[in-house]
C-alpha positions as CSV (number, residue, x, y, z in Angstrom):
1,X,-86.2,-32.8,175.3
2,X,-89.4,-31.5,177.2
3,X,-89.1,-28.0,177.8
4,X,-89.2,-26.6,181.7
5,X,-91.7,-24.7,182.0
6,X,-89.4,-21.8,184.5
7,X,-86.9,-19.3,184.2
8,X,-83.9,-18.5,186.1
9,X,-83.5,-14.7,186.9
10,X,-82.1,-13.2,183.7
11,X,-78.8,-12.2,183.6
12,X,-77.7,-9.2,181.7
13,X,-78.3,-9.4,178.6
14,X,-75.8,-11.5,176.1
15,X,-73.4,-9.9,173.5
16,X,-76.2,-9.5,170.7
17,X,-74.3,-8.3,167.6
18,X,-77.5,-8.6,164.9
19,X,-81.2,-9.2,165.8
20,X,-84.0,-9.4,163.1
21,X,-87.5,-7.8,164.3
22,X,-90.7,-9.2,161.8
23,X,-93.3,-6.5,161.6
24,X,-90.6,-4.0,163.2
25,X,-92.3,-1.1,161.3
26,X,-95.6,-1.2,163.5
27,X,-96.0,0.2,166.5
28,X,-94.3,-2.2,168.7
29,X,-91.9,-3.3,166.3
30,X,-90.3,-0.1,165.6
31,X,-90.1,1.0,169.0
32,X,-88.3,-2.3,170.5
33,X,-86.0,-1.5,166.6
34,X,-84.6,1.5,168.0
35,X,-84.1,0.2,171.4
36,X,-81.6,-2.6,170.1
37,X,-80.1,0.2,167.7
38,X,-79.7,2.2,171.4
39,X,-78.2,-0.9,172.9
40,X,-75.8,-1.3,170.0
41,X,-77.3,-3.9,168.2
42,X,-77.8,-3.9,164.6
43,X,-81.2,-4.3,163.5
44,X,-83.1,-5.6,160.3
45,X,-86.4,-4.5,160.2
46,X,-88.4,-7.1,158.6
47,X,-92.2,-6.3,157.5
48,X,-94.2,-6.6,154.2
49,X,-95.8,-3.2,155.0
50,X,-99.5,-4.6,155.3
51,X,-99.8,-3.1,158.6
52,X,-96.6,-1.5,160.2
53,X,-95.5,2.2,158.2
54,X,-92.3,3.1,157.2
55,X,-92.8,5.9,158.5
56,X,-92.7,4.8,161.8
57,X,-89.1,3.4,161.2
58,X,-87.9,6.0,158.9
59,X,-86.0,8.0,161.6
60,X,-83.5,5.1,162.4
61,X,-83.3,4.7,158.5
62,X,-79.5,6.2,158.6
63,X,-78.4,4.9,161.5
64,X,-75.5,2.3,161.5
65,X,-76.5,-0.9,161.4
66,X,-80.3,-1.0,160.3
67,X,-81.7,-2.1,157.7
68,X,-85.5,-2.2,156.2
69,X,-85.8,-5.4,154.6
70,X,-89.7,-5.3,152.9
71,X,-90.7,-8.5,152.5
72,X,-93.6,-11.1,153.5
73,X,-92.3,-13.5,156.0
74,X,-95.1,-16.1,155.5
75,X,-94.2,-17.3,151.5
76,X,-92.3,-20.4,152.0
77,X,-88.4,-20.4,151.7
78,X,-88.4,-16.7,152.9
79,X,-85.6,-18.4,155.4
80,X,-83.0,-18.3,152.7
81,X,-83.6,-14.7,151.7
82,X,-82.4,-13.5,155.2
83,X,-78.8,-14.3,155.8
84,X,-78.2,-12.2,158.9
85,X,-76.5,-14.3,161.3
86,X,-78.7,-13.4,163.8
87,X,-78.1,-13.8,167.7
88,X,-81.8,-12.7,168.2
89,X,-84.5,-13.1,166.8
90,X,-88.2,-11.6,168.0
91,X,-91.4,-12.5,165.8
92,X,-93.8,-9.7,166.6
93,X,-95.5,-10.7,163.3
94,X,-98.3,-12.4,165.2
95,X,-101.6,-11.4,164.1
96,X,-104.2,-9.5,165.6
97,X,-107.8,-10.2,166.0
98,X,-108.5,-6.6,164.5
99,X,-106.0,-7.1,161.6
100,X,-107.5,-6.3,158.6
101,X,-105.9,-9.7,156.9
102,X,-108.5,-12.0,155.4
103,X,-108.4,-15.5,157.6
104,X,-106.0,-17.4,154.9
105,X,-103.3,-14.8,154.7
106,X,-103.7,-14.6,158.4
107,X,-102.6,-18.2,159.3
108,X,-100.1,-18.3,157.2
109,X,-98.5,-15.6,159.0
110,X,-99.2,-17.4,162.0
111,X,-98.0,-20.8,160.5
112,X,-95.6,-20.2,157.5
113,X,-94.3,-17.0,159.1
114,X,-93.8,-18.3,162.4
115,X,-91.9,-21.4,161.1
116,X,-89.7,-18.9,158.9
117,X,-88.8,-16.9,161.4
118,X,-88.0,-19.9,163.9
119,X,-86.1,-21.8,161.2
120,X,-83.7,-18.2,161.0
121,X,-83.3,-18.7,164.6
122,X,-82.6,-22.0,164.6
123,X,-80.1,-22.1,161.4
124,X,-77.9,-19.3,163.6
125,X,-78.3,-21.0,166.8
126,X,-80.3,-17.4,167.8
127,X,-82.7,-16.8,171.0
128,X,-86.6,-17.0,169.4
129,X,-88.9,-15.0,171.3
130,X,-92.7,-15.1,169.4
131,X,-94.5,-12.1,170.9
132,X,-98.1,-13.5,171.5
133,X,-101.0,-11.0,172.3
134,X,-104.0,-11.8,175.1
135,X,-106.7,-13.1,173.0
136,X,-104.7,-16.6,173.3
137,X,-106.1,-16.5,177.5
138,X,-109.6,-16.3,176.3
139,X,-112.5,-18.1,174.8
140,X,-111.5,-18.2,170.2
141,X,-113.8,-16.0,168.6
142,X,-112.0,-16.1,165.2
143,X,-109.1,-17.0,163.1
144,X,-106.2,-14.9,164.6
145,X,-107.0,-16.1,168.4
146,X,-106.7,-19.7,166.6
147,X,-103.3,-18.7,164.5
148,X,-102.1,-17.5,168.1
149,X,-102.7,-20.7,169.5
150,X,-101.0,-22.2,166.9
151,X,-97.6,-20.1,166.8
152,X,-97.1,-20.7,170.4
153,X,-97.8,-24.5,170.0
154,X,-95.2,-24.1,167.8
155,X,-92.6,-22.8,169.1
156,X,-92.9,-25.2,172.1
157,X,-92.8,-28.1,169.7
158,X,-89.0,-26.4,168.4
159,X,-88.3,-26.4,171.6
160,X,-88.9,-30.1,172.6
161,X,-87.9,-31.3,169.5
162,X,-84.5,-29.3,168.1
163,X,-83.9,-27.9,172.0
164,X,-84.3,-24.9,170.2
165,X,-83.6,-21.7,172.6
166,X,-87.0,-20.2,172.1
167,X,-89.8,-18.4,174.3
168,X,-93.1,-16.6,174.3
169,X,-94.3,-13.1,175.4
170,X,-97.8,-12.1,175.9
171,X,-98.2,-8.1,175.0
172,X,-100.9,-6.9,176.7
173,X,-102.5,-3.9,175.6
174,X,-100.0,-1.0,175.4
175,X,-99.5,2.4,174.0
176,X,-97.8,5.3,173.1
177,X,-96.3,7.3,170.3
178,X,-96.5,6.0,166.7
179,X,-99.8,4.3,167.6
180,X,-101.9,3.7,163.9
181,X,-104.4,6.7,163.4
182,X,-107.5,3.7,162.2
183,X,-106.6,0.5,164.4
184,X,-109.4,1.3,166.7
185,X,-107.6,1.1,169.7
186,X,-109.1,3.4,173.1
187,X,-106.0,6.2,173.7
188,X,-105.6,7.2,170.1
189,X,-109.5,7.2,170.0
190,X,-109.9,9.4,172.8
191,X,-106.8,11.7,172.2
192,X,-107.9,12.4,168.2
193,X,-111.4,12.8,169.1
194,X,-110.1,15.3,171.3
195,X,-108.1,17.1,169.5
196,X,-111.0,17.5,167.0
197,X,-113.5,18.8,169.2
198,X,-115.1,15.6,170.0
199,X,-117.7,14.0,171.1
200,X,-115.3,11.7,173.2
201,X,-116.3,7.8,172.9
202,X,-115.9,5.7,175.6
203,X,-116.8,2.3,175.4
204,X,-119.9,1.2,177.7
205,X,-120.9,3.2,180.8
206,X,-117.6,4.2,181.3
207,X,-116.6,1.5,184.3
208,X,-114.3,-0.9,183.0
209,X,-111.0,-0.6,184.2
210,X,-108.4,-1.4,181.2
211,X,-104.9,-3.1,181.8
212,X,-102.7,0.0,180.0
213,X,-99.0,-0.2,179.9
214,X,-97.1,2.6,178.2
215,X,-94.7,1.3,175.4
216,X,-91.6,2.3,176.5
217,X,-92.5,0.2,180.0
218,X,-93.4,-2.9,177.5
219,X,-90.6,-2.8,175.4
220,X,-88.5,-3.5,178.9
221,X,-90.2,-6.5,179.6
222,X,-90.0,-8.0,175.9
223,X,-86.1,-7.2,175.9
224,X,-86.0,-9.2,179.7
225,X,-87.8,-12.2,178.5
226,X,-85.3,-12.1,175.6
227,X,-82.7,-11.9,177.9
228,X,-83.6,-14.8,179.4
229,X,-83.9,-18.6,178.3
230,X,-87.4,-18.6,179.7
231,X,-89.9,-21.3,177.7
232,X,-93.0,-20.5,179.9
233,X,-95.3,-17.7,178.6
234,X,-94.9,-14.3,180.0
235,X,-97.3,-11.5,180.1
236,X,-96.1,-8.6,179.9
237,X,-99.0,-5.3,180.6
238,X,-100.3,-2.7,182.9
239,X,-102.3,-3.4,186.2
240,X,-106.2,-2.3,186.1
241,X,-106.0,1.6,186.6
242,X,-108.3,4.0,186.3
243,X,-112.0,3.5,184.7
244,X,-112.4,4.6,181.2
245,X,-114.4,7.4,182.1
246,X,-111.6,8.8,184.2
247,X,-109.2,8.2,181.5
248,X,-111.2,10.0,179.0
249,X,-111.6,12.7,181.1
250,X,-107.6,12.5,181.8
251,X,-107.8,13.0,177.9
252,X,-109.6,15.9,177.4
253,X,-107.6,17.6,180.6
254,X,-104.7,17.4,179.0
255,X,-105.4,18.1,175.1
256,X,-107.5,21.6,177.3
257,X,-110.6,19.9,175.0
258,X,-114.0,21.1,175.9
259,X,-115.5,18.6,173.9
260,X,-118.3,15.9,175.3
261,X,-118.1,12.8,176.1
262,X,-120.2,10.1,174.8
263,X,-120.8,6.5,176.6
264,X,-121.6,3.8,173.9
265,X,-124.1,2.6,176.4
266,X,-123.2,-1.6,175.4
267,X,-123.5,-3.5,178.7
268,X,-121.1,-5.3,180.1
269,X,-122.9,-9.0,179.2
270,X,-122.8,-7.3,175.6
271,X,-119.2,-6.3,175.6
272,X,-117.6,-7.6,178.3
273,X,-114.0,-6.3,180.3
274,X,-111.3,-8.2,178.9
275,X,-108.9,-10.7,180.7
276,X,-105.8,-8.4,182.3
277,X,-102.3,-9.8,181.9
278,X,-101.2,-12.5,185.0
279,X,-98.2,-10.9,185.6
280,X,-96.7,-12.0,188.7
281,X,-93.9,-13.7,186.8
282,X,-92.7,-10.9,185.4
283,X,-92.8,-9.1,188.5
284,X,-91.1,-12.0,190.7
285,X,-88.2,-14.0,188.5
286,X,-87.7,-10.8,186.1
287,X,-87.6,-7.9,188.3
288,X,-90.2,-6.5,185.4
289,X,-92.7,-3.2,186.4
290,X,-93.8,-0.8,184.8
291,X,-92.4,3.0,185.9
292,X,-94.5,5.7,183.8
293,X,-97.8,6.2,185.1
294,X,-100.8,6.7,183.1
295,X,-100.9,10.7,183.2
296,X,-96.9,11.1,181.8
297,X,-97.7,8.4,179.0
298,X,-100.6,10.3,177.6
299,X,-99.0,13.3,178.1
300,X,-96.1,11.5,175.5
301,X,-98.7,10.1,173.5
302,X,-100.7,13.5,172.7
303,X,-97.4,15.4,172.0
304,X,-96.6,13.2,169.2
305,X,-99.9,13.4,167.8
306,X,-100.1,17.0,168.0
307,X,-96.9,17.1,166.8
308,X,-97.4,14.3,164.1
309,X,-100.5,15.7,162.9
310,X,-103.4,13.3,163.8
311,X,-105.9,14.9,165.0
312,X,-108.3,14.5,162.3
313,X,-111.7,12.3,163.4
314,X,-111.6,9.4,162.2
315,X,-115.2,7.4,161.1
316,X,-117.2,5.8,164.1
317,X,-118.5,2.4,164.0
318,X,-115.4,0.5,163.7
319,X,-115.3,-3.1,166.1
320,X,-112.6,-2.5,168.7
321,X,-111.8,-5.7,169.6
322,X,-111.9,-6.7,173.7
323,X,-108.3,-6.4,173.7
324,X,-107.6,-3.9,171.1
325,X,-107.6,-1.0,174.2
């Protein structure tokens, strides 16, 4: 079977009764988690811990229906371990180009993982949606863009050979509440710096203009492409806003900061704007935008860290990553 490469409108969504989320205790993860759990679909939350926090899941730990199951995905056989049945299953286990994973443990959780997760999917007869990030539009510049390459190429391949009922989402950067404190990414960056008196870092002379989508407004187009029986890639992210110098300024507005800002001074031939998300797809077949501007997402986003706590500096010099913002 060759796959079609479109999608029909989707419908609402089908009567999920058990979806498993890999790496549902990261940011992401945890957030689409508890929308499922809101929906009234019972969740396992499946992550080895490497990278997501059980912390950020540890609020829907008593809630009917959920379970943390702490395990690595990408050790063969895993399959067997998780008996589910599952009507869903969304693989947000696909690693990042800032992940701190050395390159072998990182294609395996883009190879071994992947084909784990897909094999659960396929044993129940479940929807497979492999949530991609944007380093896959651009030029490789490591392992993880490669392993990224390879998960989607994979799924495809389920689809044209077992007509499996799979898809792919791109996530664009987003952000939002339960963001990690040392990923290196721009908003929790600027909002801890801050909060701690600064100086405030923004990357180059200040002009780029990021693709930002706030989580909540993410976590609605994942759930739509999962919806749907959609093969194609989707991206799913925020329209180029505001420069970063306005949106560190936003920043230190809203925390009441007085603290400076600092320009990195990297040109733009050194460190160079990163693709934005095509997202006319989403827009036209799925009826997908985003609704919470920039200013009520950070204003979210620094309550919880005032409120969580994280407004310690964290050490400077960390790589972010052209699509780590």
């Amino acid at each position: 079977m060759t796959p079609t490469m479109f999608s029909m409108a989707p419908q609402p969504p089908p009567p999920w009764r058990r979806a498993m989320v890999t790496a549902g205790a990261g940011f992401l993860g945890s957030h689409l988690c508890e929308r499922l759990l809101d929906a009234g679909v019972a969740v396992d939350c499946v992550d080895d811990m490497s990278a997501g926090s059980p912390g950020n899941v540890e609020h829907l730990t008593d809630r009917p229906g959920f379970r943390v199951l702490e395990l690595d995905l990408a050790r063969p056989g895993r399959a067997d371990t998780l008996t589910g049945p599952y009507d869903l299953v969304v693989h947000f286990a696909c690693p990042a180009p800032a992940a701190a994973q050395g390159p072998l443990e990182t294609l395996d959780a883009g190879s071994v993982g992947a084909g784990n997760a897909l094999a659960v999917a396929e044993r129940d007869g479940a929807r497979f949606l492999l949530a991609s990030t944007c380093p896959v539009h651009g030029d490789p510049s490591g392992t993880a863009e490669e392993t990224q390459r390879f998960s989607e190429a994979l799924t495809t391949a389920y689809v044209s050979a077992k007509e499996a009922d799979a898809g792919i989402v791109r996530v664009f950067p987003a952000y939002g509440p339960r963001m990690g404190s040392e990923d290196g990414r721009l908003i929790p960056d600027l909002i801890r710096q801050a909060l701690s008196g600064g100086p405030v870092t923004v990357p180059g002379d200040g002009g780029d203009t990021p693709s930002l989508c706030y989580v909540d407004d993410t976590v609605d187009g994942v759930l739509l492409v999962a919806a749907s029986r959609s093969v194609r890639p989707v991206d799913i992210g925020g329209d180029p806003g505001p420069t970063l110098e306005e949106i560190g300024r936003r920043v230190l507005d809203l925390t009441g900061s007085d603290a400076p800002l600092k320009f990195t001074g990297r040109t733009r031939d050194e460190d160079p704007e990163p693709p934005g998300p095509a997202t006319g797809f989403a827009h036209e077949l799925f009826g997908w935008t985003p609704k919470v501007s920039l200013d009520d997402g950070l204003k979210r986003t620094i309550a919880h860290f005032q409120s969580d706590g994280r407004g310690a500096p964290r050490a400077e010099g960390g790589a972010r990553h052209a699509c780590s913002w």
